[in-house]
C-alpha positions in Angstrom: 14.1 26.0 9.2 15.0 23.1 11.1 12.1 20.2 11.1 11.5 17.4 13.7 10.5 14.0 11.9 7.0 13.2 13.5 4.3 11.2 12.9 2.6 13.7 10.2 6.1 13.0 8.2 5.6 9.0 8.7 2.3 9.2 7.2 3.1 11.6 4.4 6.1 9.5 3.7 3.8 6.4 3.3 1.5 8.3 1.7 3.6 9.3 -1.4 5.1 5.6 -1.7 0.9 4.2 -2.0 0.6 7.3 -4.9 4.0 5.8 -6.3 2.3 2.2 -6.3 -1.0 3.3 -7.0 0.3 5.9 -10.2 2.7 2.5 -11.2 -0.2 0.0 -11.2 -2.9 2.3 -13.2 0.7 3.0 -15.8 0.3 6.6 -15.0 3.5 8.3 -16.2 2.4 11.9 -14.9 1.4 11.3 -11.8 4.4 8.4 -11.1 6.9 10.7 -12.4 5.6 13.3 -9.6 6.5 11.7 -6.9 10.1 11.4 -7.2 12.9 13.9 -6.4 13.0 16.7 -8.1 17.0 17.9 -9.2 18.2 21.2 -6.8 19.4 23.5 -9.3 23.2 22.8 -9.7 22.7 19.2 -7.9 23.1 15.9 -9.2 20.0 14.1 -9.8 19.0 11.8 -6.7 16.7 9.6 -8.0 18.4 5.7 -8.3 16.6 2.8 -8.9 18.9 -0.5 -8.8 17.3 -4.0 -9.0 19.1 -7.4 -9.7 19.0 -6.8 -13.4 19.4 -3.2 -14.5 20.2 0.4 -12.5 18.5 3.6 -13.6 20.9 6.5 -12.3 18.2 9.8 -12.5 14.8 10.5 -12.7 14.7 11.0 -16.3 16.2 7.4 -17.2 13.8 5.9 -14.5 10.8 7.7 -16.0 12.2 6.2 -20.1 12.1 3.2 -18.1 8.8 2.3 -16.7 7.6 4.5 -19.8 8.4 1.1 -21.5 7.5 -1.1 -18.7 4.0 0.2 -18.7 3.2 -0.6 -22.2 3.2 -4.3 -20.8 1.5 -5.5 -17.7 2.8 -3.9 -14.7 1.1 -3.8 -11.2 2.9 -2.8 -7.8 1.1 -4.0 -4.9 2.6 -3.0 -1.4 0.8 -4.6 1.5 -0.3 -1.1 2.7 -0.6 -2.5 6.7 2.9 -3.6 6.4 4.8 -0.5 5.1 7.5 0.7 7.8 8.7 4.1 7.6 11.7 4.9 9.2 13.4 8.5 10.1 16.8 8.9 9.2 17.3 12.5 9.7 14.6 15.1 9.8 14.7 15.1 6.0 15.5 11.6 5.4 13.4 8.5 6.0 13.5 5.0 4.8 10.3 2.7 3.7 10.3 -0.7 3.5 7.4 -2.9 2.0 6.5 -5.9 1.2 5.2 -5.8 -2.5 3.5 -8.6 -4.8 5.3 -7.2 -8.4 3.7 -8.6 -11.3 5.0 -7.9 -14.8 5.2 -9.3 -18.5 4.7 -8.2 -21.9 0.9 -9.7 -21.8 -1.5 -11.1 -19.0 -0.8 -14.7 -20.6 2.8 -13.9 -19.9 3.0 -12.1 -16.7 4.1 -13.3 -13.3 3.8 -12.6 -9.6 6.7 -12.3 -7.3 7.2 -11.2 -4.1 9.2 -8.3 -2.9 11.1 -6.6 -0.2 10.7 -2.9 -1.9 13.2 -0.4 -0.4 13.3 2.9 -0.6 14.5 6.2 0.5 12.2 9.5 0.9 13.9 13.1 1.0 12.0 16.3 2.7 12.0 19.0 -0.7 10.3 22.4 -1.4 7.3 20.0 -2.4 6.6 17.7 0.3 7.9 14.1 0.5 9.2 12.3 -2.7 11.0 9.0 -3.7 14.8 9.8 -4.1 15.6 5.8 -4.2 14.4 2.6 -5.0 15.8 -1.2 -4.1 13.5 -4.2 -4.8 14.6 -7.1 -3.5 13.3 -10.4 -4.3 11.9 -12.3 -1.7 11.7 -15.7 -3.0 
C-alpha cells in the first residue's frame, strides 16, 4: 500500500520523538527501547546514533548504551513548540529539535547543554519509530 505523508504522519512522528524524550528523561529502558526501529527480518539493523564522542551502530548497542547512561543523571528536554518534522518520502521524515541535554554521573556533577537533536523516523508494521539519531552541540 502506497501512503501519502500528511499531517497525521507529522504529528505521529513528533509524537514518538516526545515518548523517546519523555521514556529517556524518566530512564525508562522499556518504553525508550520501543520507540526505535525494529530489524526487518533478514535486514541490517537501522538504528544509528552518532555524537561527537562515540557511534552506536544498532538498536541493541544503543539500548547497552543509555542502559549505562541512565544509571547517572540523564534528562532530554526537546523544546516541544520547536520540533520540525520534515517528510522525506512517504515513509521517511526528518525531526529536528532543539534540546537542553543534561547528564553526569551525580546532580552535583551534571551539566546542561544545548542541542540541535537530529533525527530520522521510518514508517514500520508498528507505527512511526526512531531509526537515527545526531545531536549536535549548539554551543
Amino acid at each position: 500500500m502506497l501512503h501519502q505523508f500528511d499531517e497525521q504522519d507529522r504529528q505521529e512522528v513528533k509524537a514518538v520523538f516526545l515518548k523517546q524524550a519523555a521514556a529517556a528523561t524518566a530512564h525508562d529502558i522499556a518504553a525508550f527501547e520501543q520507540v526505535f526501529a525494529p530489524t526487518p527480518a533478514g535486514q541490517p539493523d537501522p538504528v544509528t546514533f552518532v555524537a561527537r564522542a562515540y557511534q552506536f551502530w544498532g538498536k541493541t548497542a544503543l539500548i547497552d548504551h543509555f542502559t549505562e547512561t541512565f544509571k547517572g543523571v540523564w534528562r532530554f528536554e526537546p523544546d516541544a513548540e520547536r520540533v520540525t518534522v520534515i517528510p522525506l518520502t512517504p515513509d521517511t521524515a526528518e525531526i529536528y529539535a532543539p534540546t537542553q541535554v543534561t547528564s553526569g554521573t551525580s546532580n552535583e556533577t551534571a551539566k546542561t547543554a544545548p542541542f540541535l537533536v537530529y533525527e530520522v523516523a521510518v514508517r514500520t508494521p508498528e507505527g512511526w519509530r526512531i531509526a537515527a539519531i545526531v545531536p549536535v552541540p549548539a554551543q
